[in-house]
C-alpha positions as a Markdown table, in Angstrom:
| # | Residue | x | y | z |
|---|---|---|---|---|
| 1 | Unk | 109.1 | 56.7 | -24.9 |
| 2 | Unk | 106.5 | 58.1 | -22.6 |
| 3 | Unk | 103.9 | 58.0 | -25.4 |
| 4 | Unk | 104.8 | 54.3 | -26.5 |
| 5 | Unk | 104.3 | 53.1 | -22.9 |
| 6 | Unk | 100.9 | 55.1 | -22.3 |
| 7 | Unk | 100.0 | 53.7 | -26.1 |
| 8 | Unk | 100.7 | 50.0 | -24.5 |
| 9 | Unk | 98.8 | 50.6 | -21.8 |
| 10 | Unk | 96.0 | 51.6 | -23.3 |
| 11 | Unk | 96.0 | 48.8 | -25.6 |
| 12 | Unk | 95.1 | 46.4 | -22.7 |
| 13 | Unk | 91.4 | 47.5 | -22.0 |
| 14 | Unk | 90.7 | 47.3 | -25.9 |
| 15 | Unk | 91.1 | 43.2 | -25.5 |
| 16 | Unk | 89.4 | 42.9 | -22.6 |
| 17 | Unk | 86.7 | 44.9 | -24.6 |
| 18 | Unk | 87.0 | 42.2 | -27.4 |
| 19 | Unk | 87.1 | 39.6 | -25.0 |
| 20 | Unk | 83.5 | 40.6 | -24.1 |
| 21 | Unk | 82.3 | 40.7 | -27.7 |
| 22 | Unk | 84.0 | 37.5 | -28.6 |
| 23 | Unk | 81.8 | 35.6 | -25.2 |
| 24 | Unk | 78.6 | 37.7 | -26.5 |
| 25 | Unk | 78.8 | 36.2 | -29.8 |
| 26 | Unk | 80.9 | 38.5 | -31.9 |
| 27 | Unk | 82.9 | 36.8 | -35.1 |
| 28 | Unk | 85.6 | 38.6 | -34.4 |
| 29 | Unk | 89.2 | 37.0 | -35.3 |
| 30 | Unk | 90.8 | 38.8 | -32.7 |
| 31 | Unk | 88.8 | 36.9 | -30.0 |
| 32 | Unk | 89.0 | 33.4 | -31.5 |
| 33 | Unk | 92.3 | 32.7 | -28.9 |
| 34 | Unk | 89.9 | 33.7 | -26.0 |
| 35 | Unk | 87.0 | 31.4 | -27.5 |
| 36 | Unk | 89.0 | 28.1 | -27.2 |
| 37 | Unk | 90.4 | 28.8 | -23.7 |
| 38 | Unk | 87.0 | 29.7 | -23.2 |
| 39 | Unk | 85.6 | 26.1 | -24.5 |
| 40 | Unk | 88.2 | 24.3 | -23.2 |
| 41 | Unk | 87.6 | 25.6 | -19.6 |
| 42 | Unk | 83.6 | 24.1 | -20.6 |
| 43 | Unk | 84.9 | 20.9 | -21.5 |
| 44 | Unk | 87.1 | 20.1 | -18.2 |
| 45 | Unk | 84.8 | 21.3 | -15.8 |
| 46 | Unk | 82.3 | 19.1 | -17.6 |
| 47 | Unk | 84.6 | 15.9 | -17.0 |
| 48 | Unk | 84.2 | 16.4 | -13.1 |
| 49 | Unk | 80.8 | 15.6 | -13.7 |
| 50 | Unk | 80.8 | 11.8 | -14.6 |
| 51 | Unk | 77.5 | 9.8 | -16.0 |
| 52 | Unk | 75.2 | 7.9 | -13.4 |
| 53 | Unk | 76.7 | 4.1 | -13.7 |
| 54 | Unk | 80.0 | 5.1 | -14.9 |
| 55 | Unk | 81.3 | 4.3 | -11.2 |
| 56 | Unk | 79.5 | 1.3 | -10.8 |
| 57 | Unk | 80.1 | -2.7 | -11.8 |
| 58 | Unk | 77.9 | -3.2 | -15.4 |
| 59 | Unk | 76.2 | -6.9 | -15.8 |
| 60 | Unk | 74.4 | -8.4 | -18.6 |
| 61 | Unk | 71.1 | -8.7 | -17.0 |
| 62 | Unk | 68.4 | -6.5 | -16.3 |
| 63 | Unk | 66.9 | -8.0 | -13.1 |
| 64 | Unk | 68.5 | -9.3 | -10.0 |
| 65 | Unk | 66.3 | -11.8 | -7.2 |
| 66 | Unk | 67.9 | -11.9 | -4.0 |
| 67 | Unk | 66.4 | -15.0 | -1.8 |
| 68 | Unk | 67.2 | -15.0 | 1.2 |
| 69 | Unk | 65.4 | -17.9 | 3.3 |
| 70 | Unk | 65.1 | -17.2 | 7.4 |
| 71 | Unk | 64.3 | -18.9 | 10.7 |
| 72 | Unk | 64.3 | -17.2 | 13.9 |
| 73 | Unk | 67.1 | -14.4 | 13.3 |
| 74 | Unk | 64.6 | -11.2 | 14.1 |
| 75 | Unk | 68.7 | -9.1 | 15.3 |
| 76 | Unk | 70.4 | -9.9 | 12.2 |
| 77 | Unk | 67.6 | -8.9 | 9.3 |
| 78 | Unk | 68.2 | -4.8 | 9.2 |
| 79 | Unk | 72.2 | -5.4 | 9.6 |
| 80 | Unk | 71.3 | -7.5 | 6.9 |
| 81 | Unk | 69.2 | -5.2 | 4.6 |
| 82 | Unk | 71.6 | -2.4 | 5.2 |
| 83 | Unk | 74.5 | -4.2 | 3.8 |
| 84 | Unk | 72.8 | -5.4 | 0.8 |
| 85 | Unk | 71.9 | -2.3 | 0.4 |
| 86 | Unk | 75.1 | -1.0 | 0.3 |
| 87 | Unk | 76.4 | -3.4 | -1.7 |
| 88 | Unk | 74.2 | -3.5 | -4.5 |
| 89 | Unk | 74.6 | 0.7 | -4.8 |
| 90 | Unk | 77.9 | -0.1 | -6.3 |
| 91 | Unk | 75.9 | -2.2 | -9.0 |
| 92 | Unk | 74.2 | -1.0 | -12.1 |
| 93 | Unk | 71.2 | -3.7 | -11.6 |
| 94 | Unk | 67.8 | -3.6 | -10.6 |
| 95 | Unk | 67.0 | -5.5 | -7.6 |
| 96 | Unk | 64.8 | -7.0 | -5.7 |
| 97 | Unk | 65.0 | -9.2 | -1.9 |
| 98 | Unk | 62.5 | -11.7 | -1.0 |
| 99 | Unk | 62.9 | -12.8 | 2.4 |
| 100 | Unk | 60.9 | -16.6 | 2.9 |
| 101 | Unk | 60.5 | -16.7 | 6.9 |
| 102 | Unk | 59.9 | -20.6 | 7.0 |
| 103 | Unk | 58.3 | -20.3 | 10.5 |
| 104 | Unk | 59.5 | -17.8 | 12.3 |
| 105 | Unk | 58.2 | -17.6 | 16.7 |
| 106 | Unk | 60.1 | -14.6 | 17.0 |
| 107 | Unk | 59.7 | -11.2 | 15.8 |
| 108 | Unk | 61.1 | -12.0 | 12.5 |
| 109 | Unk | 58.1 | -11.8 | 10.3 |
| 110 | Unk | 57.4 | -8.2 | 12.0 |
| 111 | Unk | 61.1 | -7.1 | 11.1 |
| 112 | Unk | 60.4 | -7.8 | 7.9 |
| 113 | Unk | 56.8 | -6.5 | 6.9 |
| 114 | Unk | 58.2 | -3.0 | 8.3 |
| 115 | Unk | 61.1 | -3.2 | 5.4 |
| 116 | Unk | 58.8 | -4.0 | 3.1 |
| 117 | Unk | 56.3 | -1.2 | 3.7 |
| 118 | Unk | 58.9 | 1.4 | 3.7 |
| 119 | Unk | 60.8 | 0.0 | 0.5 |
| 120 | Unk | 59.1 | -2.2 | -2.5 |
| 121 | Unk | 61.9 | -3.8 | -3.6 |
| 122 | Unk | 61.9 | -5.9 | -0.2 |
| 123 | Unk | 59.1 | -8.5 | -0.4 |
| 124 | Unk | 58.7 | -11.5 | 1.8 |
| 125 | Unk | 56.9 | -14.8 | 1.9 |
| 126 | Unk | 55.8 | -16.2 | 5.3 |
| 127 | Unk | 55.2 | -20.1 | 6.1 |
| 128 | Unk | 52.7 | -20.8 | 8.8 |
| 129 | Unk | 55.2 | -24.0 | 10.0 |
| 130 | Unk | 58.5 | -24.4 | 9.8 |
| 131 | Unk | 59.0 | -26.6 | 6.5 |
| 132 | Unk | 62.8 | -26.5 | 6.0 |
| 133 | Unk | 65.7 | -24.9 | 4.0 |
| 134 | Unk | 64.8 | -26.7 | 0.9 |
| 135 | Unk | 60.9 | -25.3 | 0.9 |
| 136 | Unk | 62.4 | -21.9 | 1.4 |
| 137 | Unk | 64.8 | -22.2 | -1.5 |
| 138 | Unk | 61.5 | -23.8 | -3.6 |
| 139 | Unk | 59.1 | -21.1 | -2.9 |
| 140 | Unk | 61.6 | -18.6 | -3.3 |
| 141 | Unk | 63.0 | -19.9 | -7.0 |
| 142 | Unk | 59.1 | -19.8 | -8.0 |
| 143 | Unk | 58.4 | -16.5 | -7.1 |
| 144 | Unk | 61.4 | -14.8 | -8.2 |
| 145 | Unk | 61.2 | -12.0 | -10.9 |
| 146 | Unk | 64.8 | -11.5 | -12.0 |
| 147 | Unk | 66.7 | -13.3 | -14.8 |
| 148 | Unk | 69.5 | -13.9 | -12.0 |
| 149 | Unk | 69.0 | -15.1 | -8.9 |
| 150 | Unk | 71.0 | -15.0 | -5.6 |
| 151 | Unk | 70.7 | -17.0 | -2.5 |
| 152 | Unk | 72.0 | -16.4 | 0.9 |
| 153 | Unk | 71.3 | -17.0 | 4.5 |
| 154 | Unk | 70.2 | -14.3 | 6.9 |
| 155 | Unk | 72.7 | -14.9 | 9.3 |
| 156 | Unk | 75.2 | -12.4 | 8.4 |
| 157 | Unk | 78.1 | -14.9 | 7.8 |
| 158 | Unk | 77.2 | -14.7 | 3.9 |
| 159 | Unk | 78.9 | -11.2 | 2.4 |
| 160 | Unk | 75.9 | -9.5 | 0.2 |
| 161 | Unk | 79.9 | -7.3 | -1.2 |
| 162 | Unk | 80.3 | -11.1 | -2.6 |
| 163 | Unk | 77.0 | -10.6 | -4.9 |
| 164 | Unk | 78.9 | -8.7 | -7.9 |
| 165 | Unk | 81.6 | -11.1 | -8.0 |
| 166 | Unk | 79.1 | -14.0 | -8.5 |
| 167 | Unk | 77.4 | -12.0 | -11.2 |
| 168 | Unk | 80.9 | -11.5 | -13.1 |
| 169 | Unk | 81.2 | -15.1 | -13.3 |
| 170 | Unk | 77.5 | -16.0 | -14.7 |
| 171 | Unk | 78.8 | -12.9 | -17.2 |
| 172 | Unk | 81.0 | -15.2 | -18.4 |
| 173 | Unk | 79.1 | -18.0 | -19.2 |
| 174 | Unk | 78.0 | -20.2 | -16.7 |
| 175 | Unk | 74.9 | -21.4 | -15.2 |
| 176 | Unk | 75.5 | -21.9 | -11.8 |
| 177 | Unk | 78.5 | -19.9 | -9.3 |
| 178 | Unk | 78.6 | -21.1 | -5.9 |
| 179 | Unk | 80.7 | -19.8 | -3.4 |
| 180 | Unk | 83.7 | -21.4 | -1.1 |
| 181 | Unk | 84.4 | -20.7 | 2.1 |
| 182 | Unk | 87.7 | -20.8 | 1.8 |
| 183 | Unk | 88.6 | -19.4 | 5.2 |
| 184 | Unk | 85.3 | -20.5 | 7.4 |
| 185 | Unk | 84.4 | -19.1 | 10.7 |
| 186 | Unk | 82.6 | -21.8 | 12.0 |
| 187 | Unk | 83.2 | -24.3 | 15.1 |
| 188 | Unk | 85.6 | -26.7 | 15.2 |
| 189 | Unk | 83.0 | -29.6 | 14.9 |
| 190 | Unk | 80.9 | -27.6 | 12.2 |
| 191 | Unk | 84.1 | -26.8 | 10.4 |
| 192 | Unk | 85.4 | -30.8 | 9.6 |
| 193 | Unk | 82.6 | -32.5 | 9.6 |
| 194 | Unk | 81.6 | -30.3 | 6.4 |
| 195 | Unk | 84.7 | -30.9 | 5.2 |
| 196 | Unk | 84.9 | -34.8 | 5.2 |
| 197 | Unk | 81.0 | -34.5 | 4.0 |
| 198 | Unk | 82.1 | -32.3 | 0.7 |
| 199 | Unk | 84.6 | -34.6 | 0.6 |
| 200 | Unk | 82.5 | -37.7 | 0.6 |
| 201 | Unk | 80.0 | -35.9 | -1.7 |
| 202 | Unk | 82.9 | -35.0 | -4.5 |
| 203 | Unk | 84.3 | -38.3 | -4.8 |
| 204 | Unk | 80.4 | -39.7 | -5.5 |
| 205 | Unk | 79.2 | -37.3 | -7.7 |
| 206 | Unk | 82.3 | -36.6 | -9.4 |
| 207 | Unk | 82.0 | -32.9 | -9.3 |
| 208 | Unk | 85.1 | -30.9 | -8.5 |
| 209 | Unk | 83.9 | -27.8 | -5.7 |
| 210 | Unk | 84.9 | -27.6 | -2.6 |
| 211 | Unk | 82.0 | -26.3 | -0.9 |
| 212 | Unk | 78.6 | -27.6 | -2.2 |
| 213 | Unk | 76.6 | -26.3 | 1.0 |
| 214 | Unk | 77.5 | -22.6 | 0.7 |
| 215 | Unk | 74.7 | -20.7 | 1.1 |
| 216 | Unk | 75.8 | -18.2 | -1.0 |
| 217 | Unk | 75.0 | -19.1 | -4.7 |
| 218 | Unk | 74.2 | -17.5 | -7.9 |
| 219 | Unk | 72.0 | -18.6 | -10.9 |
| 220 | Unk | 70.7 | -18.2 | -14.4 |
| 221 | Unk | 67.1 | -18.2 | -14.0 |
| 222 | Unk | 66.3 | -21.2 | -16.6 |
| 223 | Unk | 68.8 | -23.2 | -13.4 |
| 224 | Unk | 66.2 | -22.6 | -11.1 |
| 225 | Unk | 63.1 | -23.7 | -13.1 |
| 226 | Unk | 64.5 | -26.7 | -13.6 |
| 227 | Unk | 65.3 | -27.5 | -10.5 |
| 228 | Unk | 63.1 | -30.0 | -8.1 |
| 229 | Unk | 64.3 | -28.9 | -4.0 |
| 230 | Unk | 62.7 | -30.4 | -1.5 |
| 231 | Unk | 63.4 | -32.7 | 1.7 |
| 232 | Unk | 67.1 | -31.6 | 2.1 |
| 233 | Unk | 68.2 | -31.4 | -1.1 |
| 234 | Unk | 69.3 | -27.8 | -0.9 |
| 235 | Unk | 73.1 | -29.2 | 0.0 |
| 236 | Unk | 72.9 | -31.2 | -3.0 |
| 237 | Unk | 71.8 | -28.5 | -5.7 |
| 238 | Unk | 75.1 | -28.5 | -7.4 |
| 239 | Unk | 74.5 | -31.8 | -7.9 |
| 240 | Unk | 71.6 | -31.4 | -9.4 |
| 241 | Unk | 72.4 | -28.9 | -11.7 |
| 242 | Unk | 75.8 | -30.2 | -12.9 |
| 243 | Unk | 73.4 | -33.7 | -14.1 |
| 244 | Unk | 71.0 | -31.5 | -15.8 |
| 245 | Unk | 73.8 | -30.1 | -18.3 |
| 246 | Unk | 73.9 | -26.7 | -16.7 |
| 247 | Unk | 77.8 | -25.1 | -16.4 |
| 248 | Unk | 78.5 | -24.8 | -12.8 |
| 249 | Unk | 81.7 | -22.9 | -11.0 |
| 250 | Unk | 83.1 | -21.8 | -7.9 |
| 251 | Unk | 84.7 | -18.5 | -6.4 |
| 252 | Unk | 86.3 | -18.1 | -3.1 |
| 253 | Unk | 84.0 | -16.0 | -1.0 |
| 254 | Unk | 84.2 | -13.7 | 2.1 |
| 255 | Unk | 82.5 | -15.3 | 5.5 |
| 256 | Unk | 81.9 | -14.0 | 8.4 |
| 257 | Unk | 81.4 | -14.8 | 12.1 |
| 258 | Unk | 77.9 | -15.7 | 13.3 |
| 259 | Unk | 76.6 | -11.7 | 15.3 |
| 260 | Unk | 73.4 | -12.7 | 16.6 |
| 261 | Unk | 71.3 | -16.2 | 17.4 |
| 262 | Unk | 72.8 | -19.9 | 17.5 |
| 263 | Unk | 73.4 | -22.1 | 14.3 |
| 264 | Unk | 70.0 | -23.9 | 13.3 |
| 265 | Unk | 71.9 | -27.1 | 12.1 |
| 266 | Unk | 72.8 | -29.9 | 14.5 |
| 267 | Unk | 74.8 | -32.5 | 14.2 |
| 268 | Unk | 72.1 | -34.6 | 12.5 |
| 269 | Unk | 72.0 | -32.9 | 9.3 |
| 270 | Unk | 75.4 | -35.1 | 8.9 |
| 271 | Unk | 73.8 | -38.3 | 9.0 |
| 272 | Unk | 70.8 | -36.8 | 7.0 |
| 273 | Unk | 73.4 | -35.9 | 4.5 |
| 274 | Unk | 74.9 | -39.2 | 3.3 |
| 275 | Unk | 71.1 | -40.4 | 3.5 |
| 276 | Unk | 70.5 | -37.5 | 0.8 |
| 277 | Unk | 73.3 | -37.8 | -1.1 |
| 278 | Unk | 72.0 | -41.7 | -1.8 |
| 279 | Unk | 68.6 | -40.0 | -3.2 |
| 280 | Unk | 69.9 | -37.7 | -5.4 |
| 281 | Unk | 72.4 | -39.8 | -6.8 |
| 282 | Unk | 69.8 | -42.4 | -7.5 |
| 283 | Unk | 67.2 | -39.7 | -8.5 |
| 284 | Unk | 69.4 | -38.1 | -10.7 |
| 285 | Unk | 71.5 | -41.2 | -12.5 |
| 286 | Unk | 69.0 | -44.2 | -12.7 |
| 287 | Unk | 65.7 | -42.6 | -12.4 |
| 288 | Unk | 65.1 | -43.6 | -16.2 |
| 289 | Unk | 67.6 | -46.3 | -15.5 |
| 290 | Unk | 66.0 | -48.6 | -13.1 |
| 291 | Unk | 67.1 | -51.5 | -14.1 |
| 292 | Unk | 70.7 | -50.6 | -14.2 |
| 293 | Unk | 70.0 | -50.2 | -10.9 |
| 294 | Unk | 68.2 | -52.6 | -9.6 |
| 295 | Unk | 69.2 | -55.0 | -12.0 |
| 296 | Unk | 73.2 | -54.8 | -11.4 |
| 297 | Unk | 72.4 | -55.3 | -8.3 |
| 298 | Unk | 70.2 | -58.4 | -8.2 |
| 299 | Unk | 72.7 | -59.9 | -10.9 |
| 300 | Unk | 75.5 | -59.9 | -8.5 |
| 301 | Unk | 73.2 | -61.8 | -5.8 |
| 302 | Unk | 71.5 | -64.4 | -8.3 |
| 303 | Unk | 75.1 | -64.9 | -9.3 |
| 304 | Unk | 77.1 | -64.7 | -6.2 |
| 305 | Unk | 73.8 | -67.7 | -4.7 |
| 306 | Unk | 74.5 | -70.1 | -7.8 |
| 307 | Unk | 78.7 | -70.0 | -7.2 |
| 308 | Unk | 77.2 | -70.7 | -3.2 |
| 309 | Unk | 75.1 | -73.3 | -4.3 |
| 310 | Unk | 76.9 | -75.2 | -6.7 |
| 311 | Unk | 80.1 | -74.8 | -4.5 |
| 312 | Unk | 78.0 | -76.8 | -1.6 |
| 313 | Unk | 76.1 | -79.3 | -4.8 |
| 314 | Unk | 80.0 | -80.3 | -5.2 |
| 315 | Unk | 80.6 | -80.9 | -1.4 |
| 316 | Unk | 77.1 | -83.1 | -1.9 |
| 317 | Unk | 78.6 | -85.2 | -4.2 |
| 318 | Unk | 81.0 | -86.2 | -2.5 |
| 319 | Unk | 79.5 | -86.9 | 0.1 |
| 320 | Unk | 79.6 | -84.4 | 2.8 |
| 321 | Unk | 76.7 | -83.4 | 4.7 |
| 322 | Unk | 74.8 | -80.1 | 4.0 |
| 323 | Unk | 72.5 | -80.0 | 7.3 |
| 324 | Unk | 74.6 | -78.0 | 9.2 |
| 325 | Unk | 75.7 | -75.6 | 6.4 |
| 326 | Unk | 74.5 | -71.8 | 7.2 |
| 327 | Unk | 76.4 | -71.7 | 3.3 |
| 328 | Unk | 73.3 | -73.1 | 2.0 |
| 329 | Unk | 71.1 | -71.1 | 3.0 |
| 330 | Unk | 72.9 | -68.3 | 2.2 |
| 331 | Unk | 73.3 | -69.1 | -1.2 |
| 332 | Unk | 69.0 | -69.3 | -1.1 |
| 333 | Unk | 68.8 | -66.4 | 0.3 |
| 334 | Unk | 71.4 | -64.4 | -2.0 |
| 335 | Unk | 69.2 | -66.5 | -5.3 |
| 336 | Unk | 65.5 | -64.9 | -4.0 |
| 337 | Unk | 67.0 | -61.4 | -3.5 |
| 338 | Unk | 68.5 | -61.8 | -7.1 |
| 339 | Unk | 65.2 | -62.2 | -9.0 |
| 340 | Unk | 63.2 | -60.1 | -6.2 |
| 341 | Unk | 65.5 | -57.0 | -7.2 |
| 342 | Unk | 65.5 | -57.8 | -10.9 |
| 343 | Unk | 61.7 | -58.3 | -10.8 |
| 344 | Unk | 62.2 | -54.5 | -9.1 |
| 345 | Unk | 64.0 | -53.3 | -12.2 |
| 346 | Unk | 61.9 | -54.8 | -14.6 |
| 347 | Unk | 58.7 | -53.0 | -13.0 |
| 348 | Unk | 60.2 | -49.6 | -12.8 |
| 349 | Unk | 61.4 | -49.6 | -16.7 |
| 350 | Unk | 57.6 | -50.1 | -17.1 |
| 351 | Unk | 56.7 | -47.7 | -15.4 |
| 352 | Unk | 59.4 | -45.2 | -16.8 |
| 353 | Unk | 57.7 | -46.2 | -20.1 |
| 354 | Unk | 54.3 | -45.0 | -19.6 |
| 355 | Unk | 55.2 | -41.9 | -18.2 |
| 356 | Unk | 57.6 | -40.4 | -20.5 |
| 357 | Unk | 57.3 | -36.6 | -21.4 |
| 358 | Unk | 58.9 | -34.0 | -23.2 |
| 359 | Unk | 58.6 | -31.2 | -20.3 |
| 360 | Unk | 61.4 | -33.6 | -18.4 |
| 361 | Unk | 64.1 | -32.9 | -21.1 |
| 362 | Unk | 66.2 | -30.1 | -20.6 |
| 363 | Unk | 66.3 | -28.0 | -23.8 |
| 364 | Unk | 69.0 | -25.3 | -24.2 |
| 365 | Unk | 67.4 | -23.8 | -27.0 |
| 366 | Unk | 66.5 | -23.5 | -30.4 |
| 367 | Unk | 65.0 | -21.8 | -33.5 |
């Protein structure tokens, strides 16, 4: 018995020994057990090790634009360019931020040109007035590189985290995501007023978001060379897009509380609004159209002057006396406005006729 055990113990070093030959290449079938534990061990540890983008949120395109128009708001830009920073690391896209400083008199434009020494994807545009949002938003869609763009404001209430979301839903196939503030931290005042305004601006245009003055928006980039953005037509861009054929949606969106500065935005730009929202839906619906404009309109006063008139030609007849009748002139004045706006009508199809082109047709594509 003594022999057998000393035989079993000796039988252990003469594996190990195999072991060895089996890990230095040796085809031996004694060692083929140890070789796949041995492989097996390899391919484990090599799952701890996962690929560069396998953590992060894939999109279809290859270049992102972040625009990010400014005024005055020199404490919030590196919170700013952190966060975006941060944010985007969780996406497998290439980026770039262009900051347009529309007039800065703070040390805006100097926060700024140190970002974009120290890192090239940060480039900035700097107007020597201050021009508006809308001339921001223009200058920025022309110079942007990417086949997506963002837009956001620099005031730190727009969530840069918000950026991949937007992307997910141009992924799916549409043309334009803006975001809702569903839950707004704004003023009282601030907070109604834009309420009954995208209220007012729905039930005109017929387009059903909730919140066409987010600053937070993404877009194809065919979206933004169509587009034409100037005065203060930057609230109205959903607008424009939805009557140019382009898909438009909307996602609930993250915003914040103002940090730094005061709100740029009076109560004036509610009055400017409606004023706006007049253009654009004339700019966008009877542009070609004048005279269904213009000529609907004078129509309905030639027409509404005649029943005036001949009402009061009755009242003639019968003798009554028409001196002291303000109805009569009325019924003049309604008759001259009449022609004068169909006369309008009549010279803008003209003109709509001489200066048609192909380059104001939107084209989707073709072969």
């Amino acid at each position: 018995m003594a022999t057998q055990d000393q035989q079993q113990n000796t039988s252990k070093p003469v594996k190990t020994g195999e072991l060895k030959k089996s890990l230095s290449g040796d085809n031996n079938k004694k060692s083929g057990g140890y070789r796949h534990t041995y492989n097996k061990r390899r391919r484990y540890y090599g799952k701890q090790h996962p690929g560069k983008f396998s953590n992060k949120v894939k999109t279809s395109f290859k270049k992102l634009s972040i625009i990010v128009p400014l005024y005055n708001e020199e404490e919030s830009i590196r919170p700013l360019v952190n966060e975006i920073k941060r944010a985007l690391g969780n996406v497998a896209i290439d980026y770039e931020v262009l900051f347009i400083d529309d007039g800065s008199n703070d040390d805006s434009l100097k926060q700024i040109k140190e970002i974009s020494r120290t890192d090239k994807r940060f480039r900035f545009i700097s107007f020597r007035k201050n021009y508006g949002k809308s001339a921001a938003l223009h200058i920025g869609f022309k110079n942007a590189k990417g086949n997506a763009i963002v837009t956001m404001d620099a005031d730190l209430q727009d969530d840069p985290r918000e950026i991949s979301n937007l992307l997910k839903k141009l992924d799916e196939g549409y043309d334009l995501c803006s975001g809702w503030k569903k839950k707004r931290r704004d003023p009282f005042i601030k907070k109604y007023s834009s309420r009954f305004f995208n209220f007012i601006t729905r039930m005109i245009s017929g387009i059903k978001i909730h919140d066409f003055n987010c600053g937070l928006k993404a877009y194809r980039k065919e979206v933004v060379e169509d587009l034409k953005v100037y005065g203060e037509m930057h609230r109205y861009i959903p607008v424009l897009a939805k009557w140019q054929g382009f898909k438009i949606t909307e996602i609930p969106v993250q915003h914040h509380q103002r940090r730094y500065g005061k709100t740029k935005y009076g109560i004036s730009r509610f009055f400017k609004g409606f004023v706006d929202l007049i253009t654009v839906t004339y700019a966008t619906r009877y542009i070609k159209r004048p005279m269904h404009f213009f000529g609907f309109f004078g129509a309905l006063a030639f027409i509404v002057g005649v029943v005036v008139l001949g009402y009061l030609t009755v009242l003639w007849i019968q003798g009554q006396p028409l001196s002291n009748r303000p109805m009569l002139f009325l019924g003049m004045l309604l008759i001259i406005v009449g022609v004068q706006l169909f006369s309008v009508g009549l010279l803008g199809e003209m003109l709509v006729h001489n200066s048609m082109d192909e380059k104001e047709y939107v084209i989707k594509e073709k072969s």
